[in-house]
C-alpha positions in Angstrom: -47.8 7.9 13.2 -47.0 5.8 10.4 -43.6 4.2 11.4 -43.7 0.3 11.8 -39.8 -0.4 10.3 -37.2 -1.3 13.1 -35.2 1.9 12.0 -38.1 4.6 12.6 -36.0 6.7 14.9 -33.5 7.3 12.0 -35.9 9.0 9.6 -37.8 11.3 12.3 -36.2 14.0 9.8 -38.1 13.0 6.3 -41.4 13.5 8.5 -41.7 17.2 7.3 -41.1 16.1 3.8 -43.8 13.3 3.9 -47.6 13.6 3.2 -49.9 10.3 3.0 -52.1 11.5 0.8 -52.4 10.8 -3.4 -53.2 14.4 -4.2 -50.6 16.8 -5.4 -52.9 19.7 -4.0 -52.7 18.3 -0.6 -49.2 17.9 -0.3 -48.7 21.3 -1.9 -51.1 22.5 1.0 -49.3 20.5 4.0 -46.2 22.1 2.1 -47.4 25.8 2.6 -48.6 25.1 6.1 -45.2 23.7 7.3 -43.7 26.7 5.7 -45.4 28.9 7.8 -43.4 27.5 10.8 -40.0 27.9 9.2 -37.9 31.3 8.9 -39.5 31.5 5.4 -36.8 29.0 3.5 -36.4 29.5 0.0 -37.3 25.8 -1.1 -38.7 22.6 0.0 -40.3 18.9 -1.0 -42.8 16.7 0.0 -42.8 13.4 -0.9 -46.8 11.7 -1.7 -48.6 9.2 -3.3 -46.0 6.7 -1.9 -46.5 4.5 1.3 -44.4 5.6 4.0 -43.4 2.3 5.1 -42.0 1.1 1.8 -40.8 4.1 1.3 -38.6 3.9 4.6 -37.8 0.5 3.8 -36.5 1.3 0.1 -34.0 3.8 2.2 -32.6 1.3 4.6 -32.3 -1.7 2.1 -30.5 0.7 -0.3 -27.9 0.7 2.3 -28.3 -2.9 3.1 -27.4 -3.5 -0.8 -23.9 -1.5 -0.1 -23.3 -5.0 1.7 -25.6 -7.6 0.6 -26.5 -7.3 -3.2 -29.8 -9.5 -2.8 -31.6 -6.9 -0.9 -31.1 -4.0 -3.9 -33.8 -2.4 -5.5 -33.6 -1.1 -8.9 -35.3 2.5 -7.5 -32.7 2.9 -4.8 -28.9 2.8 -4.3 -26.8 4.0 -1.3 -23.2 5.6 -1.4 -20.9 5.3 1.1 -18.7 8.5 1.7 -16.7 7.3 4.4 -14.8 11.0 4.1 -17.5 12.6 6.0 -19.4 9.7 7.6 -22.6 10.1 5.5 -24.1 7.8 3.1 -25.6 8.9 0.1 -29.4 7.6 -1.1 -30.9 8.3 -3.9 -34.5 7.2 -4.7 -36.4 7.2 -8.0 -39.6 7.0 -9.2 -41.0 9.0 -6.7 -44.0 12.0 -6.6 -43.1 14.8 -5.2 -44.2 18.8 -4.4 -41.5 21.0 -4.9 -41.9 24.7 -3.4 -39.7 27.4 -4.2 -40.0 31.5 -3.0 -39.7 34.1 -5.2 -40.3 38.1 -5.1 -43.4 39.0 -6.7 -44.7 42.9 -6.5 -42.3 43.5 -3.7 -44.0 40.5 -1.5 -42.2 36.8 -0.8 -44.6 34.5 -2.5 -44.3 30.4 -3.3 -44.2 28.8 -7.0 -44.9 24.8 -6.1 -44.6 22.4 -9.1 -45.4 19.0 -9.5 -42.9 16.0 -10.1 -43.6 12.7 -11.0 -41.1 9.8 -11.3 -38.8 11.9 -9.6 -35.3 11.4 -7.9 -34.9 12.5 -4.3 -31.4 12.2 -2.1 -31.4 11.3 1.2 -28.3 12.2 3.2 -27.8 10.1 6.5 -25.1 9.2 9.1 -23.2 6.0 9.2 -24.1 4.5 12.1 -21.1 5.1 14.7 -19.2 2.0 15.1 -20.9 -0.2 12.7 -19.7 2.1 9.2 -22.2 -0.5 7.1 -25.7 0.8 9.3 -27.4 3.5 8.7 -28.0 6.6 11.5 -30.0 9.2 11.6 -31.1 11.1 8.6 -29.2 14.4 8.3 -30.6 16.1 4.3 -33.2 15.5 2.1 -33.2 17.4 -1.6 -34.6 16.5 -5.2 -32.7 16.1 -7.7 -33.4 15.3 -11.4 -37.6 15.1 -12.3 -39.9 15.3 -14.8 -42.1 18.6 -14.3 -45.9 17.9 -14.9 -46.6 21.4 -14.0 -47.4 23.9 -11.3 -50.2 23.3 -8.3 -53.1 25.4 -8.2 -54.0 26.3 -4.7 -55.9 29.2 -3.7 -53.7 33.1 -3.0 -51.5 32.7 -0.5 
């Protein structure tokens, strides 16, 4: 696919809420589709118009930058919440499709809005062993965006 960083493995999660593509539409399509496999969850993201590569990379040196300051990024920082094992990432500046379910007439049907400059949160394990690495990814959510509106796709 589109994995090249030495940690590819650790984000086989953010796949479903990636799409290499520019267009909101898309994403809001790929977004529907992958619903359609799900038990009908009530909200979801995809992240687009971003390279997945650097957007990988800005993930894993946020977590770098816990420990080594000249690898931070002013779009990304990671927490360390040695509590539960899990580090915290959040990411800014980011495009995103947002989808969420709602009744409508009786029927289950999906509102998706468009974000731009948007902050996400990625949730991941510390690595066992080596509490400075990051692990797998575990959790991705949005959390504070500017709307530019809904996504016109066709009736669902």
């Amino acid at each position: 696919m589109h994995r090249d960083n030495g940690m590819s493995a650790s984000f086989n999660y953010l796949e479903k809420h990636y799409c290499a593509t520019d267009s909101a539409q898309i994403a809001a399509q790929l977004l529907l589709e992958r619903y359609s496999l799900n038990p009908r969850p009530r909200s979801s993201a995809v992240v687009y118009a971003t390279d997945w590569n650097a957007w990988t990379a800005s993930i894993a040196n946020a977590v770098r930058a816990y420990s080594d300051p000249s690898v931070a990024s002013p779009n990304a920082v990671a927490k360390l919440n040695d509590r539960v094992g899990h580090w915290n990432i959040f990411l800014s500046g980011l495009r995103y499709v947002h989808a969420t379910r709602l009744m409508e007439s009786g029927r289950s049907v999906y509102r998706i809005d468009d974000y731009h400059n948007g902050t996400v949160e990625v949730v991941a394990r510390v690595l066992p062993g080596t509490p400075l690495q990051m692990g797998d990814v575990l959790w991705f959510q949005t959390v504070l965006s500017p709307l530019q509106g809904p996504v016109d796709l066709p009736p669902q």
